[in-house]
Structure formats: structure tokens, C-alpha cells
TORBAGU-374007 format. One record per residue (C-alpha): residue in one letter; x, z, y; residue number from 1. Coordinates in nm, 2 decimals. Layout:
+------+--------+--------+--------+-----+
! rest !      X !      Z !      Y !  nr !
+------+--------+--------+--------+-----+
!    A !      X !      Z !      Y ! NUM !
...
+------+--------+--------+--------+-----+
REM end
This chain:
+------+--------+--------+--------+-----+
! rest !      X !      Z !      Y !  nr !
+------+--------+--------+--------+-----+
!    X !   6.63 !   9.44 !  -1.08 !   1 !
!    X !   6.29 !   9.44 !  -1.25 !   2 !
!    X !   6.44 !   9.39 !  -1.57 !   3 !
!    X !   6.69 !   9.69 !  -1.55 !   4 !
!    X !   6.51 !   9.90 !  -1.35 !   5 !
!    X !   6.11 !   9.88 !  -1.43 !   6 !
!    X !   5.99 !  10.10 !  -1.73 !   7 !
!    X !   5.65 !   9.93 !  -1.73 !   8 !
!    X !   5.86 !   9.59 !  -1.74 !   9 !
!    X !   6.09 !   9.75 !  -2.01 !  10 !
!    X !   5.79 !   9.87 !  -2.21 !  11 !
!    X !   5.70 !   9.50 !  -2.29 !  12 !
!    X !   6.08 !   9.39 !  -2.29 !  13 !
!    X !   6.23 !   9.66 !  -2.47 !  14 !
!    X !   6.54 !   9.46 !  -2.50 !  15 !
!    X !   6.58 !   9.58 !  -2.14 !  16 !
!    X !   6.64 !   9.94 !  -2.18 !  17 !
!    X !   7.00 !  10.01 !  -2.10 !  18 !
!    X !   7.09 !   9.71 !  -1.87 !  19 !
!    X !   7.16 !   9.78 !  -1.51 !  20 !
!    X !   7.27 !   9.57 !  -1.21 !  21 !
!    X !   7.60 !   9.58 !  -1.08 !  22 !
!    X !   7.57 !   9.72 !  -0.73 !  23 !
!    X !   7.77 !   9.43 !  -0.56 !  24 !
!    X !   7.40 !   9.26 !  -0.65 !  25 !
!    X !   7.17 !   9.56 !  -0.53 !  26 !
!    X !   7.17 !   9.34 !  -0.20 !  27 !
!    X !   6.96 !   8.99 !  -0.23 !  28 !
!    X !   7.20 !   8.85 !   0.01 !  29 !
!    X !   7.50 !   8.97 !  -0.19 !  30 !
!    X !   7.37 !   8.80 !  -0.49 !  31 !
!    X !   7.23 !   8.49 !  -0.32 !  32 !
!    X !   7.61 !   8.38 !  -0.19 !  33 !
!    X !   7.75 !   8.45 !  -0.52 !  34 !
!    X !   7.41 !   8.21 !  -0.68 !  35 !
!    X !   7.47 !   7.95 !  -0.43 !  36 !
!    X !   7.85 !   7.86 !  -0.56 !  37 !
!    X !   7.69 !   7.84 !  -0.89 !  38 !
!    X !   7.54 !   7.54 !  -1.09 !  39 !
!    X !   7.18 !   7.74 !  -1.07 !  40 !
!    X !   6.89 !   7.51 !  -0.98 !  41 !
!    X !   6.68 !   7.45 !  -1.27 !  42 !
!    X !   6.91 !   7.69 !  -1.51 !  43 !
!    X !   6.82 !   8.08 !  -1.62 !  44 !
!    X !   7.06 !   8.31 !  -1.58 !  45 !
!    X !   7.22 !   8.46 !  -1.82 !  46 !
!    X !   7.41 !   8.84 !  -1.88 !  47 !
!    X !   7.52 !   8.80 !  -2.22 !  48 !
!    X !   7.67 !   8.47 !  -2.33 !  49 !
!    X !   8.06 !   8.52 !  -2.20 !  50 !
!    X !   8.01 !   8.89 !  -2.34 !  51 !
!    X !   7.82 !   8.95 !  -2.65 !  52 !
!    X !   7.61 !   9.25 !  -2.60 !  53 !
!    X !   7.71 !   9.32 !  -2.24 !  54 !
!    X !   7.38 !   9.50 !  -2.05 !  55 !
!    X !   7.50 !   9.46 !  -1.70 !  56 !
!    X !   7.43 !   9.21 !  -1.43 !  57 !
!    X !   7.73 !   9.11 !  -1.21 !  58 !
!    X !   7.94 !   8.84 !  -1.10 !  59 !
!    X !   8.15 !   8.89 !  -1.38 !  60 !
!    X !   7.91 !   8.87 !  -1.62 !  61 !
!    X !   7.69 !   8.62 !  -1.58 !  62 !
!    X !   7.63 !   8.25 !  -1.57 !  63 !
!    X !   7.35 !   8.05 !  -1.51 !  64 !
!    X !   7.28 !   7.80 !  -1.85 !  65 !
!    X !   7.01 !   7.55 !  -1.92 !  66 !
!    X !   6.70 !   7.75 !  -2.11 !  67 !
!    X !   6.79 !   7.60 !  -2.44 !  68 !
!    X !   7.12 !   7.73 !  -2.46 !  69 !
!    X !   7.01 !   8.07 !  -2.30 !  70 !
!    X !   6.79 !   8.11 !  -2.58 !  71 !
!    X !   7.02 !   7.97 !  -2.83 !  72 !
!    X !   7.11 !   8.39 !  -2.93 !  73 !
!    X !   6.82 !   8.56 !  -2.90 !  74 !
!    X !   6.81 !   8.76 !  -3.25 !  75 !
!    X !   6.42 !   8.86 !  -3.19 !  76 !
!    X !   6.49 !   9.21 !  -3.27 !  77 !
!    X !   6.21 !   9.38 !  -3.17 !  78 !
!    X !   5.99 !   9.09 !  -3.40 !  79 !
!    X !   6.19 !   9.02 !  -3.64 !  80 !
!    X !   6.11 !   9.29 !  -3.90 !  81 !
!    X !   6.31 !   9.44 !  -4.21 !  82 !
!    X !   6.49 !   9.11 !  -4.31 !  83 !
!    X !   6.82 !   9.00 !  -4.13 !  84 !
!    X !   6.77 !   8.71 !  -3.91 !  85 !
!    X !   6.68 !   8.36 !  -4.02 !  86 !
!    X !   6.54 !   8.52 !  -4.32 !  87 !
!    X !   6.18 !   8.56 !  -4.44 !  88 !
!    X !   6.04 !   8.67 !  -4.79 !  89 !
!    X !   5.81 !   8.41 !  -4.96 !  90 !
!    X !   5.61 !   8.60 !  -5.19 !  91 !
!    X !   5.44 !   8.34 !  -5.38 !  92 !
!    X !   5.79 !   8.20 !  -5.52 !  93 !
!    X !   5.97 !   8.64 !  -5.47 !  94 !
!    X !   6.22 !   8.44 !  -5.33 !  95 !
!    X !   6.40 !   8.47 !  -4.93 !  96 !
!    X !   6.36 !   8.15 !  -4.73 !  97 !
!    X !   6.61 !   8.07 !  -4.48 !  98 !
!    X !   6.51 !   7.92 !  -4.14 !  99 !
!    X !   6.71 !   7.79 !  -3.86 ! 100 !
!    X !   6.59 !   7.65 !  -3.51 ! 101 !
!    X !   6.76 !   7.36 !  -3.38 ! 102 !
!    X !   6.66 !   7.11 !  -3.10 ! 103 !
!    X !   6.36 !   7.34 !  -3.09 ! 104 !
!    X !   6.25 !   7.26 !  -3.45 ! 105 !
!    X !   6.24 !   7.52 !  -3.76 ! 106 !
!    X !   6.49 !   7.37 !  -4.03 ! 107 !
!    X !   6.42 !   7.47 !  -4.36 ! 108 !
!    X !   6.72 !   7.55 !  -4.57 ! 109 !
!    X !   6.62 !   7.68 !  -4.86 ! 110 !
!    X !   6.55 !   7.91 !  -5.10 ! 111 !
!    X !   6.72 !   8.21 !  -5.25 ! 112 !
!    X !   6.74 !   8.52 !  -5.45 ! 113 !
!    X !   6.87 !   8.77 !  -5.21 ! 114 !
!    X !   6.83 !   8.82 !  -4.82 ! 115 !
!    X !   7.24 !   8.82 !  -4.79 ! 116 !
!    X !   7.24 !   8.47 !  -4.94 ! 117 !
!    X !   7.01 !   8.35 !  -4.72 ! 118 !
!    X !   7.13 !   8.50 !  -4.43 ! 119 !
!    X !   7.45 !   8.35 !  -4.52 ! 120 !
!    X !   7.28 !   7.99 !  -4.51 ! 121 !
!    X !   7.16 !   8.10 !  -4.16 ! 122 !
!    X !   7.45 !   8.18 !  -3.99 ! 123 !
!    X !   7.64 !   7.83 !  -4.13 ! 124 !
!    X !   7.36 !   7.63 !  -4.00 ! 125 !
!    X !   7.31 !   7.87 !  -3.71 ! 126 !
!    X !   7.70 !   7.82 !  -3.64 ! 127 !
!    X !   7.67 !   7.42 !  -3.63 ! 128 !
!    X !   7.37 !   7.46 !  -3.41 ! 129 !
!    X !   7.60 !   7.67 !  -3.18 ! 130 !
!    X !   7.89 !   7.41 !  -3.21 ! 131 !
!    X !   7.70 !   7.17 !  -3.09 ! 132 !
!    X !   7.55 !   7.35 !  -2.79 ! 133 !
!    X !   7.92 !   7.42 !  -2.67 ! 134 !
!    X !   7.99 !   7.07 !  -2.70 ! 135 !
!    X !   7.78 !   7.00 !  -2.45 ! 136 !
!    X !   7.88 !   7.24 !  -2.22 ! 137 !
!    X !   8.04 !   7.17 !  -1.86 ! 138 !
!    X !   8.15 !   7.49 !  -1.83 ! 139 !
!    X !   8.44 !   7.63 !  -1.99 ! 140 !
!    X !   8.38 !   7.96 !  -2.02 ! 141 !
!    X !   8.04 !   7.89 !  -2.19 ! 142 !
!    X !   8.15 !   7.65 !  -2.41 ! 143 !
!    X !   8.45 !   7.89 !  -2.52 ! 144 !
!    X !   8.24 !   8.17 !  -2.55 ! 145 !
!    X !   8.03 !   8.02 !  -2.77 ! 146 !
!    X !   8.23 !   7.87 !  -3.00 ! 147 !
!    X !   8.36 !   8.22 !  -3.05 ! 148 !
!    X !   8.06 !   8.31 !  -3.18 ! 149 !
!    X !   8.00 !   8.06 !  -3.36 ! 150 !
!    X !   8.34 !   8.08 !  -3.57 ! 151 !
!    X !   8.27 !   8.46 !  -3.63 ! 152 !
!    X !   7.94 !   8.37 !  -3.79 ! 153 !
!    X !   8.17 !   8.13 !  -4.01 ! 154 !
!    X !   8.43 !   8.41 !  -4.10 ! 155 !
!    X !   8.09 !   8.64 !  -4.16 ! 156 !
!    X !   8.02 !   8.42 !  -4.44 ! 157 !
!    X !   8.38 !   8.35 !  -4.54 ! 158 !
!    X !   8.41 !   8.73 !  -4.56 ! 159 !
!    X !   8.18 !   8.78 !  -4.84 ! 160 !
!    X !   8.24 !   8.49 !  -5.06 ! 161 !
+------+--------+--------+--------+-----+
REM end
């Protein structure tokens, strides 16, 4: 509710704006039955993994993931700066680095002359990070919905080669 609902909360997660709580969980109690027949304790939930860019709240919704996987897709937005994600400019060399996380760990992946090519190494090696989080899924919505995303990263690249 917090989230959704404070603009002093919102002004430090701007992320926030725009998301709202479905009203069947404007009631503790409503949301605590539906949270108990979940796989919750020691999991974050989550409102946008089984629907890319969904702001709302709701049994429908959301699922509760591990905190590695819920912050397998966070694009950093409001950090990130001018570059597409993954990508940084190296100044020394006036090249774009590519960077991906995985198992908590920055990968390099190179060097290269424009952003877009970098970007592109990102989102293949961003895509096999993703793989292998679904893999290890137990539930099948989860694991479905992110090897969607996944394979659209792939066909983003594939697209523009």
C-alpha cells in the first residue's frame, strides 16, 4: 500500500508512481489468506514477472520469488543514465563496455564501438542469465514467463543483425 499509495515513499522510489493495489487486497486479511496458500516465507513479492510492466497488485498478478530472481529485471531506470542498459561509455579507450550481472557478479563482455552493439552483447548474456533462472524455477508460471522474456531479448538482437 505504501508503495502505491505514499508520495513521500514514491519520491524516493519513483518507479512507484502509477501502481495501485487491487481492492480485493485493500483488506490485510484479504491479502493474508490469499499469501498463506503461497510459497511466501523467505520470498519478496513480486507484481511484474508473469506480466511485464503490469503496475497493479492482485492475486492475479503477483507471485512471491526468491530475491535473486525478483531482481533479476530491474532495468535501474531512474540510475541508469543516457546509455541503454548494460552499457557504459569508457572514455579512456571512446569505446561502450558491456556489463552483465550474474550470480551477483558484474561479467565483463567486452568492448565496442557503438552503444547498440553493446547492448546487443547484453541482452544475449542477459538472456542466458534469464535461462538459467527459469530453470530453476518450481513454479511454472515463473519459469514460463521468464523464458518469454528471455527469448524476446534473443529475437531483439536477431532483429537487427
Amino acid at each position: 500500500m505504501r508503495r502505491c499509495y505514499s508520495e513521500t515513499y514514491q519520491s524516493n522510489q519513483p518507479t512507484y508512481i502509477g501502481c495501485s493495489v487491487a481492492q480485493e487486497w485493500h483488506t490485510f486479511m484479504d491479502f493474508r489468506e490469499w499469501m498463506e496458500r503461497q510459497e511466501w516465507e523467505g520470498n519478496e513479492l513480486d507484481k511484474d514477472i508473469l506480466r511485464p510492466g503490469n503496475k497493479v497488485y492482485g492475486s492475479d498478478t503477483c507471485v512471491f520469488v526468491d530475491r535473486a530472481t525478483n531482481a533479476l529485471l530491474n532495468n535501474n531506470a531512474t540510475k541508469r543514465g543516457e546509455w541503454p542498459i548494460g552499457v557504459f561509455y569508457h572514455k579512456p579507450s571512446r569505446k561502450f563496455m558491456a556489463l552483465c550481472r550474474s550470480a551477483g557478479k558484474k561479467v565483463f563482455l567486452g568492448r565496442y564501438d557503438t552503444a547498440e552493439a553493446a547492448h546487443n552483447a547484453w541482452r544475449i548474456a542477459k538472456a542466458k542469465v534469464i535461462t538459467d533462472c527459469a530453470d530453476r524455477q518450481t513454479d511454472k508460471r515463473v519459469r514460463n514467463a521468464l523464458l518469454l522474456r528471455a527469448s524476446s531479448m534473443k529475437k531483439a538482437v536477431e532483429g537487427v543483425q
